[in-house]
N, C-alpha and C positions, 0 to 999 in steps of 0.2 A: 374577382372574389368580393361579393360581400358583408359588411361588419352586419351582425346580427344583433339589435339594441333590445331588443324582449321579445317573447317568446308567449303566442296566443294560443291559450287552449280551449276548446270548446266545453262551455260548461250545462249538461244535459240537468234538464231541469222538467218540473212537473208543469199543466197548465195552472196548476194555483201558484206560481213562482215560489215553489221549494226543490230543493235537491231532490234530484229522483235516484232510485236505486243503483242506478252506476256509477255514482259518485264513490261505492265502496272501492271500485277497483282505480278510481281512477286516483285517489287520495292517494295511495301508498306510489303512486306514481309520481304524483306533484310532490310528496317529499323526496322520493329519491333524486329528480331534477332539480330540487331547491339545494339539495346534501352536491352534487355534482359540480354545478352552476350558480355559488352560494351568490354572485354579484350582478346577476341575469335577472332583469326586470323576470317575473311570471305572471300574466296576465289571462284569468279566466273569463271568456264571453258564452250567451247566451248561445246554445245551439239548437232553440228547439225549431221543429219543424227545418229545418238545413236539410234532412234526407231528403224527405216531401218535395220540397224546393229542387233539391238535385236531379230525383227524378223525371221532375216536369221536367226540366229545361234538359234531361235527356231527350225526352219524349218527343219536342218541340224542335231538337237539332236535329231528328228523324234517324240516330241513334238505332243499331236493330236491336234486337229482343236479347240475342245471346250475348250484348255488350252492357243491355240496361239491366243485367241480371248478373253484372260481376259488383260483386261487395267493395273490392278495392275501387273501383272507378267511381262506384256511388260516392266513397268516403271521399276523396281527393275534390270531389267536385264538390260534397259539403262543406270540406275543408277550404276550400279556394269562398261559399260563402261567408264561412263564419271569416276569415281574414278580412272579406270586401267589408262586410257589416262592421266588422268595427275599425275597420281603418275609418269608411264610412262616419262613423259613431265618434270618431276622435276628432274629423275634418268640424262635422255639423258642430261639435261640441265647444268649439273653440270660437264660434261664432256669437257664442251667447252671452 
């Protein structure tokens, strides 16, 4: 089992780097987590273009059609980017 030290959410944003509309549902969600988990790092990263991304690298693992066309599997493999990126983001960042 492992300890959980914060907790990465993807945060959907515009190409002009503003909040984009899903930010309304996803707010009442990062307070009920912050009310839950009041001493739990909560850490929002950039998710934009992560679907796109997911897709490709369906598409390129040669993945069939009825598997690149389930929602849940897109997400999880967006999900596994927005975690690389910013673990990524944290490694590069300490460099500097």
């Amino acid at each position: 089992k492992e300890d959980v030290e914060e907790i990465v959410i993807g945060q959907p944003k515009t190409l002009r780097n503003e909040p984009s509309e899903s930010m309304k549902y996803i707010n009442p969600f990062l307070g009920q987590l912050r009310k839950e988990l009041p001493d739990m790092k909560v850490t929002m990263f950039d998710e934009r273009f992560t679907s796109s991304i997911a897709h490709r690298e369906m598409l390129a693992a040669g993945m069939k059609k009825s598997d690149r066309q389930r929602k849940e599997l897109a997400d999880e493999m967006a999900a596994t980017i927005i975690l690389t990126d910013y673990l990524q983001s944290r490694q590069f960042g300490s460099l500097f």
